[in-house]
C-alpha positions in Angstrom: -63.5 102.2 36.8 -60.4 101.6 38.3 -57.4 103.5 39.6 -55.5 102.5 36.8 -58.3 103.5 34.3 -58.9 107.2 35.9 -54.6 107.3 35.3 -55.1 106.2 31.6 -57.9 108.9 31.1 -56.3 111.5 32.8 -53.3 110.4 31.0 -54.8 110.8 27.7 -56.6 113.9 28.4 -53.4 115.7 29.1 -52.1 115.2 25.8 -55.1 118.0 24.5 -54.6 121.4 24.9 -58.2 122.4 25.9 -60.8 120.3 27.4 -64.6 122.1 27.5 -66.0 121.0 31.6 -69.8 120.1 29.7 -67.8 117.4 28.1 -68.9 113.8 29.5 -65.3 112.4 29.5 -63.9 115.3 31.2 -67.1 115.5 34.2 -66.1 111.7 34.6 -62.8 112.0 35.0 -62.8 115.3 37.3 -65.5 113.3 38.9 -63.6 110.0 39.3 -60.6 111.8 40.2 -62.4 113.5 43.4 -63.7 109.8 44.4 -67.5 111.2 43.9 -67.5 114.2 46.2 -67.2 118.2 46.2 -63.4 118.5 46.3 -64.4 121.4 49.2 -66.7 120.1 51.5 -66.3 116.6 50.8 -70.3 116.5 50.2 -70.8 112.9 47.6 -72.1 113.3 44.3 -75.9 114.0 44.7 -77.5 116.0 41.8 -76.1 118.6 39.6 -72.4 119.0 40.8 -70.0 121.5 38.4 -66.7 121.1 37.1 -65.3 124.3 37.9 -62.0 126.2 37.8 -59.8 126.2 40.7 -58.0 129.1 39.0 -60.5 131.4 37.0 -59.8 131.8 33.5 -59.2 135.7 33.9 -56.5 134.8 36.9 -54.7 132.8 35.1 -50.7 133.5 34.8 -49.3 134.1 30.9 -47.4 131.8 30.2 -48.7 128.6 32.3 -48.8 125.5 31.2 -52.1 124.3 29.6 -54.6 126.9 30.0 -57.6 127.4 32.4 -59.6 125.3 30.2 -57.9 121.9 30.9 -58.8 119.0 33.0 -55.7 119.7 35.3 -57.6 122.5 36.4 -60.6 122.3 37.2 -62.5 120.3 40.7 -65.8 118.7 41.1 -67.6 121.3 43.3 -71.0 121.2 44.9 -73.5 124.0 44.0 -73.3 125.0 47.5 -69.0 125.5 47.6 -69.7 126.6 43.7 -71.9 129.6 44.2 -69.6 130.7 47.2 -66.4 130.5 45.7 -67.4 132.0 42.4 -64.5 133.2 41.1 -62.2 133.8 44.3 -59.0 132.4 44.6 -58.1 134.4 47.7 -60.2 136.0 50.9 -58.7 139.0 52.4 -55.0 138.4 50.8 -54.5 134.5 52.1 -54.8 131.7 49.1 -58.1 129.2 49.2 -57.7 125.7 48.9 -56.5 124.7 45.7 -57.6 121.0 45.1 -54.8 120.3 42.4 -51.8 121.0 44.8 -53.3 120.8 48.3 -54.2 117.7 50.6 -57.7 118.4 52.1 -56.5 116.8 55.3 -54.0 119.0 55.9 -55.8 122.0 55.8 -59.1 121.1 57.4 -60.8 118.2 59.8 -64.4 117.5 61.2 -66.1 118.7 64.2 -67.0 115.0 66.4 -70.4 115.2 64.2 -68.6 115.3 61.0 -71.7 118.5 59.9 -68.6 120.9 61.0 -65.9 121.7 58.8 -63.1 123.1 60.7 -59.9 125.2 58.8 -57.1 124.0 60.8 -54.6 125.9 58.5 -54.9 129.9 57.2 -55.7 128.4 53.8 -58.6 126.0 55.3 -59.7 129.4 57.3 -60.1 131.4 54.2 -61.7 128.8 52.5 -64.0 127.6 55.3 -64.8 131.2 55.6 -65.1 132.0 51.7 -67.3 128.8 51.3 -69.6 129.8 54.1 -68.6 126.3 54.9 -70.7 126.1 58.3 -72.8 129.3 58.1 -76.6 129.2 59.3 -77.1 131.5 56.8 -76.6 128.9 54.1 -78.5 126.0 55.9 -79.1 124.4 53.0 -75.3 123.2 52.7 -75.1 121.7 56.2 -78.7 120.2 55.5 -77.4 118.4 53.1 -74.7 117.3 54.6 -77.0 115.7 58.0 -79.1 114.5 54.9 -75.8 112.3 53.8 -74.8 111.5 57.1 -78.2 110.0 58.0 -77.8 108.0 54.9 -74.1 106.9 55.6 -72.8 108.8 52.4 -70.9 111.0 54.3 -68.1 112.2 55.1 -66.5 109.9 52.1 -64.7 106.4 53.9 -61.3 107.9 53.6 -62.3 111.3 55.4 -63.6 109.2 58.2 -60.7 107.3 59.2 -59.5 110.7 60.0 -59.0 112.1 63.8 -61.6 115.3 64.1 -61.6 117.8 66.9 -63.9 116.9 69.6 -66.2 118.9 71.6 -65.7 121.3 74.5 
């Protein structure tokens, strides 16, 4: 699909009120929107990814536009960044990244291996760390990511074009 057709579906989604993230159209334009990868960690589209809210139904402000349950809010998310968020929108009082109103370039970059993802703002800190983003303890998520690498599926083209902090 092209540009223009993710615009016309996004387009005409916004014109509902309530939009239920099980619902194929919805996954493929959340999907399409995040060019096939977690909006987090920038893993691609392999397996069951979720469409989750960036701001939990129970957080959200009265009053707001839409509601939690619309397509403006919610990010395609990896199991991994998905089970770690949960339903956190902040780590010790600093805001995590928010994928409708923040650039991921700006707030985070890639060791020279690209397996590292580095906060290089206080919102990509919080995140990296509420994301266990590089732990060992959560293996599994940086696994996957060498897995993709190996394979040439990641980081995504557009990430890769991007300066990352070299080694000491």
């Amino acid at each position: 699909m092209t540009d223009t057709g993710l615009q016309g579906l996004l387009q005409d989604l916004a014109s509902q009120e309530r939009h239920s993230p099980r619902s194929d159209v919805v996954r493929l334009a959340v999907r399409l929107r995040a060019r096939d990868a977690c909006e987090y960690c920038l893993l691609p589209t392999v397996g069951q990814f979720h469409v989750a809210h960036v701001t939990p139904p129970r957080a959200w402000p009265s009053g707001a536009a839409h509601g939690p349950d619309h397509v403006d809010n919610y990010a395609w998310c990896c199991p991994f960044c998905n089970a770690s968020r949960a339903a956190r929108t902040e780590l010790g009082g600093q805001r995590l990244f928010d994928p409708r109103r923040d650039h991921w370039r700006e707030h985070f970059a890639f060791a020279q291996d690209y397996l590292v993802v580095l906060g290089t703002t206080a919102v990509g800190r919080a995140t990296e760390a509420a994301l266990d983003l590089n732990s060992p303890r959560y293996g599994r998520h940086v696994t996957q990511r060498y897995r993709a690498l190996l394979e040439n599926h990641y980081p995504p083209a557009w990430a890769r074009s991007y300066p990352s902090i070299p080694k000491e």
